[in-house]
mmJSON file of the N, C-alpha and C atoms, coordinates in Angstrom:
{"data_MODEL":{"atom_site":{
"group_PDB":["ATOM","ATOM","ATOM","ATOM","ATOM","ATOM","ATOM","ATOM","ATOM","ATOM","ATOM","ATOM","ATOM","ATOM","ATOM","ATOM","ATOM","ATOM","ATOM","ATOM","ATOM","ATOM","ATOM","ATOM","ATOM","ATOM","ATOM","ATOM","ATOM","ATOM","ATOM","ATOM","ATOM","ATOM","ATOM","ATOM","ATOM","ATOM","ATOM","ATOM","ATOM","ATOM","ATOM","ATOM","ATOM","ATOM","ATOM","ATOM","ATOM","ATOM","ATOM","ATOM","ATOM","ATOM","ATOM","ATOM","ATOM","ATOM","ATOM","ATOM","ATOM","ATOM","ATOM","ATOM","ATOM","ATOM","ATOM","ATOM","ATOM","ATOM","ATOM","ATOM","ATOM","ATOM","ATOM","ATOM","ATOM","ATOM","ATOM","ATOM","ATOM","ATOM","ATOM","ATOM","ATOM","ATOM","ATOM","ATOM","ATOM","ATOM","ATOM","ATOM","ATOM","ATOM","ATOM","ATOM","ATOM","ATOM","ATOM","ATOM","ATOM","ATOM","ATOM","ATOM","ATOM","ATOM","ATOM","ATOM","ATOM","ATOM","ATOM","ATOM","ATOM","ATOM","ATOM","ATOM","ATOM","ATOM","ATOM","ATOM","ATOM","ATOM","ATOM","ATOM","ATOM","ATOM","ATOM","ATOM","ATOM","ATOM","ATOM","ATOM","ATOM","ATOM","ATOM","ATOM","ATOM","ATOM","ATOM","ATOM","ATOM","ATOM","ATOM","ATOM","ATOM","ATOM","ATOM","ATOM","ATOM","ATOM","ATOM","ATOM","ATOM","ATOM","ATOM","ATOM","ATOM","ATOM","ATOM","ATOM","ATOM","ATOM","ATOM","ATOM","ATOM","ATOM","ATOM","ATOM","ATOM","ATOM","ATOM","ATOM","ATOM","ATOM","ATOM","ATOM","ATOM","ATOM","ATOM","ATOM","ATOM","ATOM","ATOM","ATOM","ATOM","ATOM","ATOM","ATOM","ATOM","ATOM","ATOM","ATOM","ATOM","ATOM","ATOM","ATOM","ATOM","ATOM","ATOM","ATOM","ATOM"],
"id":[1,2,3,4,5,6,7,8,9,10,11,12,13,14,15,16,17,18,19,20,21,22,23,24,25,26,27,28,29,30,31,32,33,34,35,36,37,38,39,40,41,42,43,44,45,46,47,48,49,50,51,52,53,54,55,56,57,58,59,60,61,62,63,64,65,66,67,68,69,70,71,72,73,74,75,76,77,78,79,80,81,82,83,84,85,86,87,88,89,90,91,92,93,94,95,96,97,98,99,100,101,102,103,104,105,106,107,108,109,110,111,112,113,114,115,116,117,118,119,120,121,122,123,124,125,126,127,128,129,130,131,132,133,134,135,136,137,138,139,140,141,142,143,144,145,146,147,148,149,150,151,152,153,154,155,156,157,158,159,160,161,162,163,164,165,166,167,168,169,170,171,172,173,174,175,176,177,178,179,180,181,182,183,184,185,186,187,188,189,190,191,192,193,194,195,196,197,198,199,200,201],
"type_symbol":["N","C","C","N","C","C","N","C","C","N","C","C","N","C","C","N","C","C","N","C","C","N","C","C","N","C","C","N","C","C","N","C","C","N","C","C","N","C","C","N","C","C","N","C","C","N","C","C","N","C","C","N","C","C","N","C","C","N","C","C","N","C","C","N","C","C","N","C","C","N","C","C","N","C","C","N","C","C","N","C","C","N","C","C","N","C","C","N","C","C","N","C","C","N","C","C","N","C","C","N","C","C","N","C","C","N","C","C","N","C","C","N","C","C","N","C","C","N","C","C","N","C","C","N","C","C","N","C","C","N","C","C","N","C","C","N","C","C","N","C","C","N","C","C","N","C","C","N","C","C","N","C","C","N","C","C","N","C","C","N","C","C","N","C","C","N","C","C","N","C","C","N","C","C","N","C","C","N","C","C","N","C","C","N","C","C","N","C","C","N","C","C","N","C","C","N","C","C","N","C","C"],
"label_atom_id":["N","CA","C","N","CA","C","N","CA","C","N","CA","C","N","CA","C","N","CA","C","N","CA","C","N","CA","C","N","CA","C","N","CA","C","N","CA","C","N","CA","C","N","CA","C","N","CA","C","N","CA","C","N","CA","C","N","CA","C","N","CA","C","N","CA","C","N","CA","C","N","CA","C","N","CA","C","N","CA","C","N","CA","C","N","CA","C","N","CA","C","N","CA","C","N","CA","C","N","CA","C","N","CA","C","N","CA","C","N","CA","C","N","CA","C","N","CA","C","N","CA","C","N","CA","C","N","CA","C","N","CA","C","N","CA","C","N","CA","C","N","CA","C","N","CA","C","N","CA","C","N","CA","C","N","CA","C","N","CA","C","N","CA","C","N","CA","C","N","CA","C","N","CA","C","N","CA","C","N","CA","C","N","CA","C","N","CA","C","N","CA","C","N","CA","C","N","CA","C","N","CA","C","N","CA","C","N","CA","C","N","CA","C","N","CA","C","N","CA","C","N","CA","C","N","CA","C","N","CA","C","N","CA","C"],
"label_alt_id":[null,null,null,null,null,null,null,null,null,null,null,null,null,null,null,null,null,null,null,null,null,null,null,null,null,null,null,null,null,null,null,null,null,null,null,null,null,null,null,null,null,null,null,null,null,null,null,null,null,null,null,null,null,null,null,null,null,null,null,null,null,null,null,null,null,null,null,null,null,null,null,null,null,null,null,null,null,null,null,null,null,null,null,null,null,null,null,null,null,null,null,null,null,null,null,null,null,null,null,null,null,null,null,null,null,null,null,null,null,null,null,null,null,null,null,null,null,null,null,null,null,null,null,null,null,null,null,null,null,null,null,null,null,null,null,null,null,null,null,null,null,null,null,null,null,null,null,null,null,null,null,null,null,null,null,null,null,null,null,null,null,null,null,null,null,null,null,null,null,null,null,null,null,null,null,null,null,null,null,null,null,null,null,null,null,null,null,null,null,null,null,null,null,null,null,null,null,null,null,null,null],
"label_comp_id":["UNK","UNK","UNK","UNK","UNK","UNK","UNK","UNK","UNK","UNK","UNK","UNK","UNK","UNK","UNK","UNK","UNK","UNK","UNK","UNK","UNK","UNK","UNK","UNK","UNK","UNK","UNK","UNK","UNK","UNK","UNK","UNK","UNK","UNK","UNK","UNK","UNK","UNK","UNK","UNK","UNK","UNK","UNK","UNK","UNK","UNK","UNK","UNK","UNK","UNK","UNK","UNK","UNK","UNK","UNK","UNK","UNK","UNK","UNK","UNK","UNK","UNK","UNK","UNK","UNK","UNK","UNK","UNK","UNK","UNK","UNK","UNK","UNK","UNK","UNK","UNK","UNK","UNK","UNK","UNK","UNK","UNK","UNK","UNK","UNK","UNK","UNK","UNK","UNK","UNK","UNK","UNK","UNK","UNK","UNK","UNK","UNK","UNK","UNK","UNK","UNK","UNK","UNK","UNK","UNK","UNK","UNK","UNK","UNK","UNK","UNK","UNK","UNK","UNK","UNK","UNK","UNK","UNK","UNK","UNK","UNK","UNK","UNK","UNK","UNK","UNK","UNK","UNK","UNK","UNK","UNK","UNK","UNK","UNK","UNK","UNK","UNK","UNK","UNK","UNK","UNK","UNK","UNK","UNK","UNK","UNK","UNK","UNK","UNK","UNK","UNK","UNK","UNK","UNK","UNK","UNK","UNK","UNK","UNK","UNK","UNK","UNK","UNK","UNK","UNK","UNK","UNK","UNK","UNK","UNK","UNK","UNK","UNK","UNK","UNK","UNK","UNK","UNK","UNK","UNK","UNK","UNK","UNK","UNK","UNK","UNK","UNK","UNK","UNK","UNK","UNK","UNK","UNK","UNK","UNK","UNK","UNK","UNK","UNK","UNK","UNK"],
"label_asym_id":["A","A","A","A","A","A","A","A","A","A","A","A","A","A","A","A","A","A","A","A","A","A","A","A","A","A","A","A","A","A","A","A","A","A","A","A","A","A","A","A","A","A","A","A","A","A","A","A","A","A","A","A","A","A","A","A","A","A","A","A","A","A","A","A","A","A","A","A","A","A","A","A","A","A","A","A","A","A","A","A","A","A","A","A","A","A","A","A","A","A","A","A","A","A","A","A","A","A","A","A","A","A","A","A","A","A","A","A","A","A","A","A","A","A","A","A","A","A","A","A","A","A","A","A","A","A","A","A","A","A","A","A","A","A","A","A","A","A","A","A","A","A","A","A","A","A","A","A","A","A","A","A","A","A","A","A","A","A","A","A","A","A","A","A","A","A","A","A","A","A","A","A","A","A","A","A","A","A","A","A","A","A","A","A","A","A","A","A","A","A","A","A","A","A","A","A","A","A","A","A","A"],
"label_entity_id":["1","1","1","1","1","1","1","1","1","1","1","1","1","1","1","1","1","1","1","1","1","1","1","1","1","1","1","1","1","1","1","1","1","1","1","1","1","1","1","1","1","1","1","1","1","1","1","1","1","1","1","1","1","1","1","1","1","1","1","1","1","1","1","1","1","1","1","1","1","1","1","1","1","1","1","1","1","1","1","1","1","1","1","1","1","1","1","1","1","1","1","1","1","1","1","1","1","1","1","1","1","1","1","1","1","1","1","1","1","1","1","1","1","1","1","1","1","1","1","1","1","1","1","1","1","1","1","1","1","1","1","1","1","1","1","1","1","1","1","1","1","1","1","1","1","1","1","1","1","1","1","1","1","1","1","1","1","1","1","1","1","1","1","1","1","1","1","1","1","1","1","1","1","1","1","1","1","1","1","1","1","1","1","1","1","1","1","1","1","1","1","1","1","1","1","1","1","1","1","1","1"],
"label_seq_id":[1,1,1,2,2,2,3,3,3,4,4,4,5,5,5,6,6,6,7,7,7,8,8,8,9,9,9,10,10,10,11,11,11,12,12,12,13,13,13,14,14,14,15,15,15,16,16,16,17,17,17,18,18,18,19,19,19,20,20,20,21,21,21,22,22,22,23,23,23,24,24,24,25,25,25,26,26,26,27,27,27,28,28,28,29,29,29,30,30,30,31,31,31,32,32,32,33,33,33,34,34,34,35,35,35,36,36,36,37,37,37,38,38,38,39,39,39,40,40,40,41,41,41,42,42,42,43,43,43,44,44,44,45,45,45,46,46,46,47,47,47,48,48,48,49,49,49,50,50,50,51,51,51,52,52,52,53,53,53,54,54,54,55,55,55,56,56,56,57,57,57,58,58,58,59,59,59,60,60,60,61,61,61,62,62,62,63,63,63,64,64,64,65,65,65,66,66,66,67,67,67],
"pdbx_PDB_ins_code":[null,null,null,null,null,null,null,null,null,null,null,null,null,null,null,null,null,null,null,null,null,null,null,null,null,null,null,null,null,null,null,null,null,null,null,null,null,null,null,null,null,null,null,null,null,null,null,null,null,null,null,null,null,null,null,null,null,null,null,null,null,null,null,null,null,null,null,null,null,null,null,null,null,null,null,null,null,null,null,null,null,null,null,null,null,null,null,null,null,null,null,null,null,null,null,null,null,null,null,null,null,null,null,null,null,null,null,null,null,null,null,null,null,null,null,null,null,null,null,null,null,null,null,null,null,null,null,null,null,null,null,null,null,null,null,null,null,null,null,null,null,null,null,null,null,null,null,null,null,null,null,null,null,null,null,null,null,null,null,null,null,null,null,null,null,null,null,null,null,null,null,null,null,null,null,null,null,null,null,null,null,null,null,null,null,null,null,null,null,null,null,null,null,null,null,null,null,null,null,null,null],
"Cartn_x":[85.113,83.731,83.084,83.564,83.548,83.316,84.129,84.181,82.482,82.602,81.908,80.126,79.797,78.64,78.428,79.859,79.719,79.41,79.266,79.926,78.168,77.531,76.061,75.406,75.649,75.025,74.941,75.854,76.394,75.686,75.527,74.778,73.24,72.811,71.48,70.818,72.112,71.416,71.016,70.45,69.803,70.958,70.909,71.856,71.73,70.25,70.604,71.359,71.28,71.85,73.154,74.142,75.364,75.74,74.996,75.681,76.416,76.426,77.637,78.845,78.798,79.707,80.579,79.75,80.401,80.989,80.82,80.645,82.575,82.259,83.594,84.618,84.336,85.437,85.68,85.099,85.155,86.365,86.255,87.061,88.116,88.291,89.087,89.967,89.858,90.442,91.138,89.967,90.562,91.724,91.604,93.253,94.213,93.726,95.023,95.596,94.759,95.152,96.296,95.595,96.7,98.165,97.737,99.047,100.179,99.636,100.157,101.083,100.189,100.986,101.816,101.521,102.963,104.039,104.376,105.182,105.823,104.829,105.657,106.482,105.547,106.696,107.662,108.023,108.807,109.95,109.04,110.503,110.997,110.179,110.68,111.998,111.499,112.555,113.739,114.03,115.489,115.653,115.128,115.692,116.493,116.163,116.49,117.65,117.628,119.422,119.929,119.553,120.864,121.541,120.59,121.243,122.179,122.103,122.601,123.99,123.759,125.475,125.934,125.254,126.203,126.891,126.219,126.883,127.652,127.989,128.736,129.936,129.79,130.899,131.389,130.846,131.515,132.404,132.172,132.469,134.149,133.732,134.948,136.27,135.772,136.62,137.165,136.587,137.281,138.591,137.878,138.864,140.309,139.883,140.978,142.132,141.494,141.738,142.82,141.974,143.103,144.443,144.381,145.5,146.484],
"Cartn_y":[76.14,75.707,76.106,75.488,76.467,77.938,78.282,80.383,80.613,79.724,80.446,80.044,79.135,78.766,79.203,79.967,80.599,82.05,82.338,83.501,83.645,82.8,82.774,83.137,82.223,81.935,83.345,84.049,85.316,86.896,86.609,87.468,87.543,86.282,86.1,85.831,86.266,86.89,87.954,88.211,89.57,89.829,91.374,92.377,91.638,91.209,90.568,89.466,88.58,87.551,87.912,89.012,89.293,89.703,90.684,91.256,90.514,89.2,89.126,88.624,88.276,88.038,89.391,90.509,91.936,92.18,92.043,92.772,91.638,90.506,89.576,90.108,90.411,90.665,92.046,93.328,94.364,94.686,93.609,93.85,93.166,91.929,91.465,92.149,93.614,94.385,95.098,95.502,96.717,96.374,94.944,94.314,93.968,94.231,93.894,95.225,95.815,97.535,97.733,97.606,98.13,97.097,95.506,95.042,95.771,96.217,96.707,97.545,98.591,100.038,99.627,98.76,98.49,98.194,96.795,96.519,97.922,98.756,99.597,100.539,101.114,101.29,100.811,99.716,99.137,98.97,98.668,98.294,99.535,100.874,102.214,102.904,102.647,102.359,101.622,100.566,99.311,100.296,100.781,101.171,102.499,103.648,104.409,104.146,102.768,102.568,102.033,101.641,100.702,101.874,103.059,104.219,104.931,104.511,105.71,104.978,103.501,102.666,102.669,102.895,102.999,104.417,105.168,106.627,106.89,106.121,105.793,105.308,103.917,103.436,104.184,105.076,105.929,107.012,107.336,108.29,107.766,106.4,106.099,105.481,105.098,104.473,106.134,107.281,108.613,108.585,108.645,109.097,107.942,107.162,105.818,106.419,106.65,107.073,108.261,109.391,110.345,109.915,109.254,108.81,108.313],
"Cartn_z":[-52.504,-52.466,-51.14,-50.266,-48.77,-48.863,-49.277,-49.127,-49.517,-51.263,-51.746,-50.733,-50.61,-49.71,-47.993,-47.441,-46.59,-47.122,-47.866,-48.733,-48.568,-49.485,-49.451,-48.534,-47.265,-46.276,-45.783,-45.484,-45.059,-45.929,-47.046,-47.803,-47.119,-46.935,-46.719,-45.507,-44.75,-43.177,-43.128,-42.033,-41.443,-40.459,-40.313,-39.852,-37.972,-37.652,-36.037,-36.017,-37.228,-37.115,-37.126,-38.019,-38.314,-37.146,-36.185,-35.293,-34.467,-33.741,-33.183,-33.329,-34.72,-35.26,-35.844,-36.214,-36.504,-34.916,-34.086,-32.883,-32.363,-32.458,-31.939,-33.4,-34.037,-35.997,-34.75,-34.359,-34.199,-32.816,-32.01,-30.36,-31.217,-32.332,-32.909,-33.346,-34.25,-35.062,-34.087,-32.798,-32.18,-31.724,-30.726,-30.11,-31.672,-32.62,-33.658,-33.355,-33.63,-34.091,-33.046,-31.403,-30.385,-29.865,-30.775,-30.548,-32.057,-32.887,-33.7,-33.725,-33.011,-32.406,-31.517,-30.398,-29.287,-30.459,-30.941,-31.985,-32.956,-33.243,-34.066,-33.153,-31.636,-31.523,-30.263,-30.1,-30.095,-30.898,-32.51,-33.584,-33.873,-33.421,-33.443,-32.856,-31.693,-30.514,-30.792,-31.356,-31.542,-32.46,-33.567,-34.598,-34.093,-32.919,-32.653,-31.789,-31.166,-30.012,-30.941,-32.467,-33.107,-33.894,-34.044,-34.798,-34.423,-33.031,-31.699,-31.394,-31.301,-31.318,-32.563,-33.401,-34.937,-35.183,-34.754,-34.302,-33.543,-32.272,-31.172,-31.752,-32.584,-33.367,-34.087,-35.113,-35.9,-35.329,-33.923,-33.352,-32.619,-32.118,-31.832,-32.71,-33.752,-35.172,-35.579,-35.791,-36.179,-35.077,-33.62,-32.888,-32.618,-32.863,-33.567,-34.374,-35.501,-36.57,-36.48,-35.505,-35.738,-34.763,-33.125,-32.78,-33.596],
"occupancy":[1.0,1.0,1.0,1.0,1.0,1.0,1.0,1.0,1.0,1.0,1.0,1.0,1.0,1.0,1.0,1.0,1.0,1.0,1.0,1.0,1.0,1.0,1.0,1.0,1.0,1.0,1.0,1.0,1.0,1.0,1.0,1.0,1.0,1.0,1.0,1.0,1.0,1.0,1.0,1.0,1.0,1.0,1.0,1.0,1.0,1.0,1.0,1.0,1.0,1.0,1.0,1.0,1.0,1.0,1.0,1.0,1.0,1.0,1.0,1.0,1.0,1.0,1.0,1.0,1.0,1.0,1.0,1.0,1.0,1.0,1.0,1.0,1.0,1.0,1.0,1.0,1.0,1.0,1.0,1.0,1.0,1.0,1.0,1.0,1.0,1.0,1.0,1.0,1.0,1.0,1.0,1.0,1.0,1.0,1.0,1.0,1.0,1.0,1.0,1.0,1.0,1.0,1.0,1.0,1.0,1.0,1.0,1.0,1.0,1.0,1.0,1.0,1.0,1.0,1.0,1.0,1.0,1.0,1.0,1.0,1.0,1.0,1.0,1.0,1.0,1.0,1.0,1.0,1.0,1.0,1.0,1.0,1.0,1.0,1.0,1.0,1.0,1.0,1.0,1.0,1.0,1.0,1.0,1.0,1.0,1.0,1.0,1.0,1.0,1.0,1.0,1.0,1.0,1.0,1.0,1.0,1.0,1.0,1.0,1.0,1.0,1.0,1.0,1.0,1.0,1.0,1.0,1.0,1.0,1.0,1.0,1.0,1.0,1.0,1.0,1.0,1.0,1.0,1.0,1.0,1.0,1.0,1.0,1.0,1.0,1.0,1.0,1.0,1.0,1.0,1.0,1.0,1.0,1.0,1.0,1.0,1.0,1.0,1.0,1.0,1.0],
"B_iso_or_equiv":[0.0,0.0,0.0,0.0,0.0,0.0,0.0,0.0,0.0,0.0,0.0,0.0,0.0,0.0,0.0,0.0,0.0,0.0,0.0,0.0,0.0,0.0,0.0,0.0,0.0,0.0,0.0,0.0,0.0,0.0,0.0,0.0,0.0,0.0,0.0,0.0,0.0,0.0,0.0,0.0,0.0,0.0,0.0,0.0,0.0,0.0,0.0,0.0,0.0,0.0,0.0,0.0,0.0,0.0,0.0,0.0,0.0,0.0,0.0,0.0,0.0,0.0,0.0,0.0,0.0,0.0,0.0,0.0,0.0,0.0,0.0,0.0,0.0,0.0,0.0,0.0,0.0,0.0,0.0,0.0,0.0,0.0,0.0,0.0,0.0,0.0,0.0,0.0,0.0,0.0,0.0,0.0,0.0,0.0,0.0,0.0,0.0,0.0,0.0,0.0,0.0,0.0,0.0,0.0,0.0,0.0,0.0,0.0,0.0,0.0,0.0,0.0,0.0,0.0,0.0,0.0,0.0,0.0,0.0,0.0,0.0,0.0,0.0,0.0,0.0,0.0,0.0,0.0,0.0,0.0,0.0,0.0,0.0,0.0,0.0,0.0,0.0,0.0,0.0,0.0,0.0,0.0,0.0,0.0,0.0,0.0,0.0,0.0,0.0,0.0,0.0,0.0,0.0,0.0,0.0,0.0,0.0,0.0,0.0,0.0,0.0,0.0,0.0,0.0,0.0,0.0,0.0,0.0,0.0,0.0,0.0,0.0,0.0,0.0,0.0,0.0,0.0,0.0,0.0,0.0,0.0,0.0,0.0,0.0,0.0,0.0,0.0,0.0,0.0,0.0,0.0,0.0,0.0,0.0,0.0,0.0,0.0,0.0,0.0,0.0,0.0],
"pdbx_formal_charge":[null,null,null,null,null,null,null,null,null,null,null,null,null,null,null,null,null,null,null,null,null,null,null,null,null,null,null,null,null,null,null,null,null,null,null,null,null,null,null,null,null,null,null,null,null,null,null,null,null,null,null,null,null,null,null,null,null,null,null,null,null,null,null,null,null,null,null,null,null,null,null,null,null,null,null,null,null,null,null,null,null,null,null,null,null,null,null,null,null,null,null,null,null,null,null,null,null,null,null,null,null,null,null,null,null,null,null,null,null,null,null,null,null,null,null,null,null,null,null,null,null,null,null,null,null,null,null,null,null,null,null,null,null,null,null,null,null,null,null,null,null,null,null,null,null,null,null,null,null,null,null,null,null,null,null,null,null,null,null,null,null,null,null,null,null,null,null,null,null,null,null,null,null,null,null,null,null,null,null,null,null,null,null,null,null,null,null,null,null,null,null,null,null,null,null,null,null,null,null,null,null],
"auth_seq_id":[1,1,1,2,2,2,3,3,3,4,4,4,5,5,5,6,6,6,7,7,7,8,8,8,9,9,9,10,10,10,11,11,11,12,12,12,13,13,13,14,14,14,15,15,15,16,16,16,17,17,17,18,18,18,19,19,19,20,20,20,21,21,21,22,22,22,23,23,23,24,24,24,25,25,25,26,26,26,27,27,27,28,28,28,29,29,29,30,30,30,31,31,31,32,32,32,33,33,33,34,34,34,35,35,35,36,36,36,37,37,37,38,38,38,39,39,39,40,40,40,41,41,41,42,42,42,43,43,43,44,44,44,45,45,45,46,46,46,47,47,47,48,48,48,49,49,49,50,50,50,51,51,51,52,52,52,53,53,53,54,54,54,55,55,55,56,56,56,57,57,57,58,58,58,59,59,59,60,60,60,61,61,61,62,62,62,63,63,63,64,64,64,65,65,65,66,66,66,67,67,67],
"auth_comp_id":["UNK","UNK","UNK","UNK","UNK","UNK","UNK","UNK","UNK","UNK","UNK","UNK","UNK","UNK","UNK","UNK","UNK","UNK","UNK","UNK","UNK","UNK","UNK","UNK","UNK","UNK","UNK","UNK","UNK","UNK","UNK","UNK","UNK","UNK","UNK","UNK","UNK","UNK","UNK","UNK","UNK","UNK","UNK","UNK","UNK","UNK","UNK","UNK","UNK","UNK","UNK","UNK","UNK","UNK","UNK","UNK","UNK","UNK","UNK","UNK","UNK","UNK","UNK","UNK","UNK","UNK","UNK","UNK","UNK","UNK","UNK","UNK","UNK","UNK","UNK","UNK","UNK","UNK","UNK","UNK","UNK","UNK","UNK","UNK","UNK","UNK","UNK","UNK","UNK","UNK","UNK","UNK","UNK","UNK","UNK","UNK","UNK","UNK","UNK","UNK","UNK","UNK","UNK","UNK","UNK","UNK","UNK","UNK","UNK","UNK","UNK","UNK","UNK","UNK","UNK","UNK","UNK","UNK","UNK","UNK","UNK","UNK","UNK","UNK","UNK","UNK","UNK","UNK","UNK","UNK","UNK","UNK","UNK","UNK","UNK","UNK","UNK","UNK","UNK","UNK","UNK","UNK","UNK","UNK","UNK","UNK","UNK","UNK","UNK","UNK","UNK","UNK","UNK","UNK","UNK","UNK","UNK","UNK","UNK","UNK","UNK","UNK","UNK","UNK","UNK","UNK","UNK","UNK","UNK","UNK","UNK","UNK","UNK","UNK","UNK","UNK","UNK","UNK","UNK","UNK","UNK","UNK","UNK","UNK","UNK","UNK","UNK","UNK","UNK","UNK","UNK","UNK","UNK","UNK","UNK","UNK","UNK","UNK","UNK","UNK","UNK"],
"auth_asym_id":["A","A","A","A","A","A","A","A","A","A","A","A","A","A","A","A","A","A","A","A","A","A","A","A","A","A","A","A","A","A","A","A","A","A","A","A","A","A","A","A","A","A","A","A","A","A","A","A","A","A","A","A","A","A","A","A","A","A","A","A","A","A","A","A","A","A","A","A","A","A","A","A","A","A","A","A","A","A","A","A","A","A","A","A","A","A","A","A","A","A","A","A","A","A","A","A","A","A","A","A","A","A","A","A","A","A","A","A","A","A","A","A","A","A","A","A","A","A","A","A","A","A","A","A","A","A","A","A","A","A","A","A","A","A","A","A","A","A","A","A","A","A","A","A","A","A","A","A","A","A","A","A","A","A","A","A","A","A","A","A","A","A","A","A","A","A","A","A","A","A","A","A","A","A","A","A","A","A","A","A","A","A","A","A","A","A","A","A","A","A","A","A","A","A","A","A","A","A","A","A","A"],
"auth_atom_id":["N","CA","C","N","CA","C","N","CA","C","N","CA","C","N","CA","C","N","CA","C","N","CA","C","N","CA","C","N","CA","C","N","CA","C","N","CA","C","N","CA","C","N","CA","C","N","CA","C","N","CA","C","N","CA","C","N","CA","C","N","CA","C","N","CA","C","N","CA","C","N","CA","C","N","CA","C","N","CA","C","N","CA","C","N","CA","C","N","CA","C","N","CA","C","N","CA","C","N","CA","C","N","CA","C","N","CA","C","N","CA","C","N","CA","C","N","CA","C","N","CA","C","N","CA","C","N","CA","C","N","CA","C","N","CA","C","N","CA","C","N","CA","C","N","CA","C","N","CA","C","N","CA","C","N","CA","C","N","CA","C","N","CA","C","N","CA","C","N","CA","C","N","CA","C","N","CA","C","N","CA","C","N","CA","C","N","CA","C","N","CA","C","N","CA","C","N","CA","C","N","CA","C","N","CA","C","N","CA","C","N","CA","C","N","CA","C","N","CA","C","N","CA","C","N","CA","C","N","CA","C","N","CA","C"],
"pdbx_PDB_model_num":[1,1,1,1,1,1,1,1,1,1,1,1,1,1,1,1,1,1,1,1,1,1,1,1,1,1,1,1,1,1,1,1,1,1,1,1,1,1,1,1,1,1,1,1,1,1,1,1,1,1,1,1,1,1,1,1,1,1,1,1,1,1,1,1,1,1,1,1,1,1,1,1,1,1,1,1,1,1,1,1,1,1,1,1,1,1,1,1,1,1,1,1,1,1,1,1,1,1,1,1,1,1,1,1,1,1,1,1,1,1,1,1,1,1,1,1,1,1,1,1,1,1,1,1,1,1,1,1,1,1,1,1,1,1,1,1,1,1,1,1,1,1,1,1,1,1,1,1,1,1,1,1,1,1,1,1,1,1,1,1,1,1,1,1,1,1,1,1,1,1,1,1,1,1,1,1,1,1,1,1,1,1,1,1,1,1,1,1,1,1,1,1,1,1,1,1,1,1,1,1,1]
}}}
């Protein structure tokens, strides 16, 4: 019931009235966007040293192996 009567309210502004609310949604998105990208790559990164010790392990379980 809410949504929908903000929903209204929001249709039936004028573009000055919207702007600073577009303008705070807009610096909003942008800091999503760039905490986003740190995180990816970050989780980029773990994913690349856990590949690199799992390769490490494999490397030393062979040489196990052949002793």
């Amino acid at each position: 019931m809410a949504a929908k009567i903000a929903g209204e309210e929001w249709k039936n502004m004028t573009e000055k009235q919207r702007g600073p609310y577009e303008e705070v949604a807009e610096k909003n998105r942008e800091k999503y966007m760039q905490e986003m990208e740190a995180y990816k790559q970050t989780r980029d990164g773990e994913a690349m040293n856990l590949k690199k010790e799992e390769e490490e392990q494999m490397k030393l379980q062979k040489q196990e192996a052949l002793n």
